[in-house]
C-alpha positions as CSV (number, residue, x, y, z in Angstrom):
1,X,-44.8,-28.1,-21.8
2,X,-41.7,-27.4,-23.7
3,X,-40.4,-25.2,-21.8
4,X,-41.1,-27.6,-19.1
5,X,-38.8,-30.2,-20.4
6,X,-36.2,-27.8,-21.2
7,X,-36.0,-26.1,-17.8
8,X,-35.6,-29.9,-16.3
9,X,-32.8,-30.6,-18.7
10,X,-31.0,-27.7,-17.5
11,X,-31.9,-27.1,-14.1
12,X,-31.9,-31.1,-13.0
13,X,-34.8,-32.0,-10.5
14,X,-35.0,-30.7,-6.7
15,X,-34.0,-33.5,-3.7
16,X,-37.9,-34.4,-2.5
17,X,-36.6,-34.1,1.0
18,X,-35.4,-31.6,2.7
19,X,-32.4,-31.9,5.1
20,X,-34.0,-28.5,7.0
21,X,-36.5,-25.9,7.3
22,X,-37.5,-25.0,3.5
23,X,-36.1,-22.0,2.3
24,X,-38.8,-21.3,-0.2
25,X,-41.7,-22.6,-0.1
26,X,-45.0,-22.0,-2.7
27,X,-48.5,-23.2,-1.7
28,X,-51.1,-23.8,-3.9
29,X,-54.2,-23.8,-2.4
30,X,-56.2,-21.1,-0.3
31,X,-56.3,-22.8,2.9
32,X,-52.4,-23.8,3.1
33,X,-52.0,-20.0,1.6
34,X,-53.4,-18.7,4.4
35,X,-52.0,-21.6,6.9
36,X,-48.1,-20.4,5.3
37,X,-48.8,-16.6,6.2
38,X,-49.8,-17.1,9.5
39,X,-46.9,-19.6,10.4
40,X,-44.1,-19.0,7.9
41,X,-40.9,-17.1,9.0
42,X,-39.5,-13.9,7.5
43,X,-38.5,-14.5,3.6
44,X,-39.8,-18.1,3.8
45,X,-42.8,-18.2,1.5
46,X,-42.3,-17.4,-1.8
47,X,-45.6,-17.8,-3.3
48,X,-49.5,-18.3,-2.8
49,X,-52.4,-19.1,-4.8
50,X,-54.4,-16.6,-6.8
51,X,-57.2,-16.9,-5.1
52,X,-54.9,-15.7,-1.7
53,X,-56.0,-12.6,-2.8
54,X,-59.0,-12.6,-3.0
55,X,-61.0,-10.4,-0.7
56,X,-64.6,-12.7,-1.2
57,X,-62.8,-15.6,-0.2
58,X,-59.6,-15.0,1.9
59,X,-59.2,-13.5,4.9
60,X,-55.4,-12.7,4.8
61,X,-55.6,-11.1,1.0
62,X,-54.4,-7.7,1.8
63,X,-51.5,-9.8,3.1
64,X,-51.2,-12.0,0.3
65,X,-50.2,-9.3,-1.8
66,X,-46.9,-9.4,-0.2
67,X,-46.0,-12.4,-2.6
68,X,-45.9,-13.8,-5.6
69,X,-49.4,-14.8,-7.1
70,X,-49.5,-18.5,-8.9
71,X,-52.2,-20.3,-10.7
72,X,-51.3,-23.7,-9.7
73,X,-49.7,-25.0,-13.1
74,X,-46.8,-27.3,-13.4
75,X,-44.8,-25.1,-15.2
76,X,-44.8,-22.0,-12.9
77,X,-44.4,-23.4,-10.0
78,X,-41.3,-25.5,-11.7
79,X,-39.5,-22.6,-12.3
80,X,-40.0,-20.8,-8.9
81,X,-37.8,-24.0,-8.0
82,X,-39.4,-24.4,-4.7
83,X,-38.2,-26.8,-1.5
84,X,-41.5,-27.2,-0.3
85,X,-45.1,-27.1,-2.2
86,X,-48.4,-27.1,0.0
87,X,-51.6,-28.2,-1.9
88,X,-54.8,-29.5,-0.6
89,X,-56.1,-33.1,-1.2
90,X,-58.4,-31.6,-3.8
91,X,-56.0,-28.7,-5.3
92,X,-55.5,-29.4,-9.0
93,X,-54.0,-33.5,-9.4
94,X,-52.7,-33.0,-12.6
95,X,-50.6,-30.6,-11.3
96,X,-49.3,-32.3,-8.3
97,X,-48.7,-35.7,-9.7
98,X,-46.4,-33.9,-12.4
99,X,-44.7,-32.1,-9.3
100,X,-44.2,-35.2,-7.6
101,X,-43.2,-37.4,-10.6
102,X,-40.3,-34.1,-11.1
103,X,-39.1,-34.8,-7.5
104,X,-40.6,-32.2,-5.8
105,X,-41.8,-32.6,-1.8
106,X,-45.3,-31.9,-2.1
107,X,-47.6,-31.9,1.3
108,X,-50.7,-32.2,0.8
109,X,-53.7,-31.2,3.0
110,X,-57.0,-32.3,4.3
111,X,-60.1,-30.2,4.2
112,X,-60.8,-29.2,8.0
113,X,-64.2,-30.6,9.2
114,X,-63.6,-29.5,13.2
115,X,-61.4,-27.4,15.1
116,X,-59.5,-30.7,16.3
117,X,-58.7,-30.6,12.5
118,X,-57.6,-27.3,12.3
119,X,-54.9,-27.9,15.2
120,X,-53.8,-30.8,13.4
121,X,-53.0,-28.9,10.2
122,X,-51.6,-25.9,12.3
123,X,-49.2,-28.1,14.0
124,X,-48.5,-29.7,10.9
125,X,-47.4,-26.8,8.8
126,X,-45.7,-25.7,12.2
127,X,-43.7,-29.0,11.7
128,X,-43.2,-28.7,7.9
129,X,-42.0,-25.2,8.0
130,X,-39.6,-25.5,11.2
131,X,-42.1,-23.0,13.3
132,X,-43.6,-25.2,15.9
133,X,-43.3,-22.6,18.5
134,X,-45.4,-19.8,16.1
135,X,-48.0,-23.2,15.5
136,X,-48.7,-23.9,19.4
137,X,-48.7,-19.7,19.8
138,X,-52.0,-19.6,17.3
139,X,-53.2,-22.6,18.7
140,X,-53.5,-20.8,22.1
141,X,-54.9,-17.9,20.7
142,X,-57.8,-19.9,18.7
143,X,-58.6,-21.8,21.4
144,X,-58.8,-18.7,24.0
145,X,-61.0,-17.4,21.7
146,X,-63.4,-20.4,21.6
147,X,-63.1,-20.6,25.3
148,X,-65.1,-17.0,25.6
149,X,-67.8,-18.1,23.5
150,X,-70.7,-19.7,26.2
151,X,-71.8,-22.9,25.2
152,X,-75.0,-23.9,24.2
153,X,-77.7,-23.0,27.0
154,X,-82.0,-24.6,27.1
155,X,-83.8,-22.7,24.7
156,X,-80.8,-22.2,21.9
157,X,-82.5,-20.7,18.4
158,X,-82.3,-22.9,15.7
159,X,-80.2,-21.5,12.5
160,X,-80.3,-22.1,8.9
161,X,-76.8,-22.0,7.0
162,X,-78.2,-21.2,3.8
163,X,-75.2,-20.8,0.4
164,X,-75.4,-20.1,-2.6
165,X,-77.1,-22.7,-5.2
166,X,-79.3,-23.2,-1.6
167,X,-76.9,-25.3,-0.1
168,X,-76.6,-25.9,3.5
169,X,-74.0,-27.7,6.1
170,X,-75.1,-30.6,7.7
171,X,-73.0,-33.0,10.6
172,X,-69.6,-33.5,10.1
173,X,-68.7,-30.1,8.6
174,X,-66.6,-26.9,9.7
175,X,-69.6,-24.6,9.0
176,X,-72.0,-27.0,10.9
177,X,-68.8,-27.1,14.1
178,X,-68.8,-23.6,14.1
179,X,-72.8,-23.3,14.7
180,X,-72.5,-26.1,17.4
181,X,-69.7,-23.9,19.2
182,X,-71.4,-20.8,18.9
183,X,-74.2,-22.3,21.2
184,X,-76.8,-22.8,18.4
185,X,-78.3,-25.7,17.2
186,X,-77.6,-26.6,13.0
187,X,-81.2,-26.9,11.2
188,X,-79.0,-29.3,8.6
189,X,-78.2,-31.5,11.6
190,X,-81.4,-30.8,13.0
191,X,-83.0,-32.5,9.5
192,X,-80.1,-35.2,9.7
193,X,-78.3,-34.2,6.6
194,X,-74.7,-34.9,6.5
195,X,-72.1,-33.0,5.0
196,X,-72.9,-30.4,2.8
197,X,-76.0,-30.5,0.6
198,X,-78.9,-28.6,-0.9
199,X,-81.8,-27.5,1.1
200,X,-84.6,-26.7,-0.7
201,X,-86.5,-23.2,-0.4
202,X,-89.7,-25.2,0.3
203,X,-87.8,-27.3,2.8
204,X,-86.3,-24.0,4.3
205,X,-89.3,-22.2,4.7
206,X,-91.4,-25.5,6.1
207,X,-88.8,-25.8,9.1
208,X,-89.0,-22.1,10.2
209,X,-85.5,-21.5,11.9
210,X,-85.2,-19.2,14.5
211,X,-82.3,-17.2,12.4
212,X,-80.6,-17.6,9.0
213,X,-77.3,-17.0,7.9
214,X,-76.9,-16.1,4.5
215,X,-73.9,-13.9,2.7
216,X,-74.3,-12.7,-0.6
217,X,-71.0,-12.0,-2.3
218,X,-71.7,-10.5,-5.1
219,X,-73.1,-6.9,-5.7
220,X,-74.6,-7.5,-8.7
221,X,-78.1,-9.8,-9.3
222,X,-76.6,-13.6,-9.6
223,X,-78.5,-17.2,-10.2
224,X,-76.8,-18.5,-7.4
225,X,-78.4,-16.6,-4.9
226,X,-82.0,-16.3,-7.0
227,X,-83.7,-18.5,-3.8
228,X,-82.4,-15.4,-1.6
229,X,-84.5,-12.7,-3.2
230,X,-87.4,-15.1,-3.6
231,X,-90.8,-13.6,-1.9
232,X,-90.9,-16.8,0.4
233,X,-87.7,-16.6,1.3
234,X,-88.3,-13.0,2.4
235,X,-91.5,-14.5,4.2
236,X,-89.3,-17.1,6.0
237,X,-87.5,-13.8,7.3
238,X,-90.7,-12.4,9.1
239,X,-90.2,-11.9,12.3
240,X,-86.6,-13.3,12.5
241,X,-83.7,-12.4,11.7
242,X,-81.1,-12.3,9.0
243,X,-77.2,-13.1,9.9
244,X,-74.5,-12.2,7.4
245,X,-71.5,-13.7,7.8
246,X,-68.8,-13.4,5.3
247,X,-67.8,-17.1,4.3
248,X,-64.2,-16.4,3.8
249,X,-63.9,-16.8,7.5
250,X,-65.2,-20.5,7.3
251,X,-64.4,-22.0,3.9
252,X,-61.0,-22.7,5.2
253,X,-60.3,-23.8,8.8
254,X,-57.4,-21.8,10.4
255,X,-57.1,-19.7,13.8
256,X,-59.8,-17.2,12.0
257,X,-62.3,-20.2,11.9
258,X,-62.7,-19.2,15.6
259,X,-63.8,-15.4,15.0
260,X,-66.4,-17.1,12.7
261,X,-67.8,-18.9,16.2
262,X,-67.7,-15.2,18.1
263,X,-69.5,-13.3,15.0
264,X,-71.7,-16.0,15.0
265,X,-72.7,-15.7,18.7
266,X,-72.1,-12.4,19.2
267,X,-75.1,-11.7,16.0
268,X,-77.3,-14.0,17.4
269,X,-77.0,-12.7,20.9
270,X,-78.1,-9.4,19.1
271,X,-81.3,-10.8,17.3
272,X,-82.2,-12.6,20.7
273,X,-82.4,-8.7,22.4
274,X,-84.5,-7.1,19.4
């Protein structure tokens, strides 16, 4: 922190509001990385979160590359002298409060839980970064997508969203949205569960969904996904069918959260004709 203090008695503290579109910009957190590069103008973002690049979890990383990498501490970012930070509501509060206290204009972000969200953040970093036009462009875009994706008909298969640790999405969720536009119906719902939280493997296997959507992203054995090699959870499996759907394209809600919906419908359109 030292060098902290040092570079503020030198450098003086940025204005915390900005008379025009910001010039440089640095976001902090994986979903207003990926909200930036999709909406920010040439030159305009100087630098995203680590985990940007991150193929697991981000679905712009090969683009991410493109600029520098930060780790969301006080210091760095100070001396990146940005006009604009972008955190989420969660990203690290430490951090931010320091930022803020230093004069900095920090905008922070709410986690999406439905695609009305998502067009509010869109618009909103469309706003913050002087883009509005790019913002109601991917707005169009996501919501032609969604628009080709029938709605739920009689009959729809029930799926289980089954994470790591055996966690599940219940109502009021993104993942749980995204099963509702896909046509299906959300065994978390189904069971009345809200948010996200665990779902046993005895309660998995005693509600026999038509499909299950499960992604395993690591290559090697891992705890997290012990429930997923289980011999009931292979049982549970018999006869149905197994949907693998990367999560990067629904941990953060962006124009991408609509492909999500399409691979979604599309797989289970698949395992309905086997």
């Amino acid at each position: 922190m030292a060098r902290l203090a040092t570079a503020i008695a030198l450098s003086g503290c940025p204005s915390a509001i900005a008379a025009e579109a910001p010039k440089r910009v640095v976001s902090m957190n994986l979903c207003t990385d990926q909200l930036a590069m999709l909406l920010a103008g040439e030159g305009q973002l100087y630098s995203v979160s680590h985990l940007a690049k991150d193929e697991t979890g981000s679905v712009l990383a090969k683009e991410a590359a493109s600029f520098v990498t930060n780790h969301g501490q006080a210091e760095e970012i100070f001396l990146m002298k940005p006009d604009l930070i972008l955190s989420g509501t969660y990203t690290t509060r430490a951090t931010v409060d320091i930022l803020k206290r230093l004069g900095f204009r920090v905008e922070e972000f709410q986690p999406e839980s439905s695609f009305d969200d998502i067009r509010v953040n869109i618009r909103r970093m469309g706003a913050l970064l002087g883009r509005e036009a790019r913002a109601e462009e991917l707005v169009r875009e996501m919501d032609a997508t969604l628009a080709s994706v029938p709605g739920r008909q009689a009959g729809a298969p029930t799926v289980a969203l089954y994470y790591a640790n055996q966690f599940t999405s219940g109502r009021g969720t993104l993942a749980g949205e995204v099963v509702n536009r896909a046509g299906l119906i959300n065994l978390g719902e189904k069971l009345g569960l809200e948010g996200t939280q665990k779902l046993s493997l005895e309660q998995l296997v005693m509600a026999k969904p038509d499909l299950i959507v499960a992604h395993n992203a690591y290559a090697a054995p891992s705890l997290a996904y012990e429930a997923q090699v289980h011999p009931a959870f292979r049982a549970a499996l018999s006869g149905k069918n197994l949907i693998d759907i990367p999560d990067k394209y629904w941990i953060c809600g962006a124009p991408f959260t609509a492909e999500a919906v399409k691979l979604l419908s599309d797989a289970a359109g698949r395992a309905g004709n086997k």
